[in-house]
N, C-alpha and C positions, 0 to 999 in steps of 0.2 A: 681626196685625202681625208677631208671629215670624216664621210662614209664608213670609210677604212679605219680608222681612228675609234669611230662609235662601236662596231662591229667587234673590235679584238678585244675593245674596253668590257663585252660579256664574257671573253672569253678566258682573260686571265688580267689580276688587277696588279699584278708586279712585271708585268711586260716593259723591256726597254724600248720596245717600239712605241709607247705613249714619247718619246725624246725625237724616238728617229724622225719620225714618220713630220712633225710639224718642225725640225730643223732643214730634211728635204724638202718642205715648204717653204722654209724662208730663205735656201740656197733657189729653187726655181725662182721664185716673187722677185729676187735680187736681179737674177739673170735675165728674167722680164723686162726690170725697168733700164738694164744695159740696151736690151734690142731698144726698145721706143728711142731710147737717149741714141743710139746708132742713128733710126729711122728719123730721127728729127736735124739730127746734121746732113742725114744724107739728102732730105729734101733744101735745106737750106742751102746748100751748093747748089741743086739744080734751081733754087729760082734764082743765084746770084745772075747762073749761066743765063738764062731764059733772060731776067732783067738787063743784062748786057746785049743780049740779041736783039730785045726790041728796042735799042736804040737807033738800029738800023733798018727799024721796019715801018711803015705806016701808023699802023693800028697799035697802042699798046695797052693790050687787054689786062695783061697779069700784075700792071704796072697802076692801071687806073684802079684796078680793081683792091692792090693792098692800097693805095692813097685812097680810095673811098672807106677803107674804113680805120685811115686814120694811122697808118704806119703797123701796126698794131697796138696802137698806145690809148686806145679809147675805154672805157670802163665796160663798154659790147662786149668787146673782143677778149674772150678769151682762149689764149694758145691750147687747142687739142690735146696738145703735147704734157699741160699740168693737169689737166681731166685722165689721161692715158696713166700717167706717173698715180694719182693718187687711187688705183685698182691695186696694182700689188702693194702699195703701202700699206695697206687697207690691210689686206691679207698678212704681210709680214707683223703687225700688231696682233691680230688675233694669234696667227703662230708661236709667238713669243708669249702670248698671253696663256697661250696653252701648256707651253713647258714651263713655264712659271708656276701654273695651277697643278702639274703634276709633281716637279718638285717639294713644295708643298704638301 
């Protein structure tokens, strides 16, 4: 979308696509962090299920293994899920930054 953005920016300086093109960017970057935010409850159910299961099994791998490191509650650990989240944040700043600066 830069690309694209850089590219039309020779080709004419009163283009409404300098608007479109980085608001399409910040409707995907939104929709991005819908999915993660999906994929992060959708594994959160499957370790509820998995941690109820080994309670009936010998060995409980999935169970020692978040207690090793501390429930998630250690200063290590950080959740995937707020590293995943701040990629399109990222992006929807610059986008925003860029209709601001064409406005302008």
């Amino acid at each position: 979308m830069f690309a694209i953005s850089g590219y039309l920016s020779l080709l004419n300086k009163q283009s409404i696509i300098y608007l479109i093109i980085p608001f399409a960017g910040i409707v995907i970057s939104f929709y991005w962090l819908k999915i993660i935010t999906s994929y992060k409850n959708l594994n959160s159910g499957k370790f509820k299920v998995i941690h109820e299961l080994e309670k009936n099994l010998p060995a409980k791998l999935f169970y020692y293994e978040w207690n090793s490191i501390g429930n998630g509650k250690t200063k290590e650990y950080i959740p995937i899920t707020l590293v995943e989240k701040g990629i399109p944040k990222i992006f929807m700043i610059i986008y925003l930054l860029i209709i601001i600066i064409t406005l302008l």
